[in-house]
C-alpha positions as CSV (number, residue, x, y, z in Angstrom):
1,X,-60.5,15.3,-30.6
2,X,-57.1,14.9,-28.7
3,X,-54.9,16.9,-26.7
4,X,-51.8,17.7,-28.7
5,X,-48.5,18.3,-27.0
6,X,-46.8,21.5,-27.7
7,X,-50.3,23.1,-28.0
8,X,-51.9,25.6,-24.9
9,X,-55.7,25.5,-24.1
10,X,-57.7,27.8,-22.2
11,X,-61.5,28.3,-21.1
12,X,-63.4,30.5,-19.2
13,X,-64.2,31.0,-15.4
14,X,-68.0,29.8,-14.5
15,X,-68.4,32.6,-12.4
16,X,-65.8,35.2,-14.2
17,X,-66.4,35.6,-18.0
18,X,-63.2,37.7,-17.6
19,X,-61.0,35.0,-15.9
20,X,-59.6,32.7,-18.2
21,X,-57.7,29.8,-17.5
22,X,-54.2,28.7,-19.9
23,X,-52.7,25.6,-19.9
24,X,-50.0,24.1,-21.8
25,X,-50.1,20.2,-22.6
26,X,-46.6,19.1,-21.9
27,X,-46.8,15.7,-22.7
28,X,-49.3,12.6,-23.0
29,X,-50.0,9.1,-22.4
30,X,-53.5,7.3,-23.6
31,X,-54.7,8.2,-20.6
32,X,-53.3,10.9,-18.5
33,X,-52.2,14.6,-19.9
34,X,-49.2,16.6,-18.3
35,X,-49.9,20.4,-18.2
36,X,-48.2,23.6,-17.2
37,X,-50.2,26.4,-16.0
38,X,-49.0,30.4,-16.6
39,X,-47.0,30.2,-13.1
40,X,-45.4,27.2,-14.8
41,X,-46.8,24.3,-12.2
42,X,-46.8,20.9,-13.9
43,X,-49.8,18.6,-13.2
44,X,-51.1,15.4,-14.6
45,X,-54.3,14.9,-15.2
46,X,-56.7,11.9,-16.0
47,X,-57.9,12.3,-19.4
48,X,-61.9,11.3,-19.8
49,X,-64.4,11.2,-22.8
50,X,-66.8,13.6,-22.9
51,X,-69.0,14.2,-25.8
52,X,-66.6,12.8,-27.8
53,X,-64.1,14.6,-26.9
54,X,-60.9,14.1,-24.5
55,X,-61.6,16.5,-21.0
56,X,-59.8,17.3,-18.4
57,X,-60.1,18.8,-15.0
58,X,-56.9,21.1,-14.6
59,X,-57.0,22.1,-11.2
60,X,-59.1,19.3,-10.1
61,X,-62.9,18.1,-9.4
62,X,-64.8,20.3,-7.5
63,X,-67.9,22.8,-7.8
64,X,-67.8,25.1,-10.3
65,X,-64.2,23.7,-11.9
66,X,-62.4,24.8,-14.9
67,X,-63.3,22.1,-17.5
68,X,-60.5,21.5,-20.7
69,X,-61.8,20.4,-23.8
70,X,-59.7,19.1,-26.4
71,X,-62.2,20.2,-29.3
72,X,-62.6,23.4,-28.3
């Protein structure tokens, strides 16, 4: 699966099942994803293959990180 411009994915906190993270993919390039979070900060973002999958950390690598995944 691919991230699709246009379309806004979200997951779940690790240590808040009630937190849940939204982020809008603005644009793409084969290899980097440009997102807009719900306070409307753009970021891009290395895409990377996981499971089959394209991932990306939103806010960044670090313990416990939000994790985007393009087939879910």
């Amino acid at each position: 699966m691919k991230f699709t411009p246009g379309v806004v994915y979200e997951t779940r906190s690790t240590c808040d099942h009630n937190c849940i993270f939204s982020h809008k993919v603005v644009k793409r390039t084969a290899k980097t994803v440009t997102i807009d979070n719900v306070e409307g900060k753009t970021a891009r973002r290395k895409i990377i293959i996981w499971e089959g999958n394209e991932t990306i950390f939103p806010l960044g690598r670090y313990s416990m990180a939000p994790i985007l995944n393009a087939g879910s």
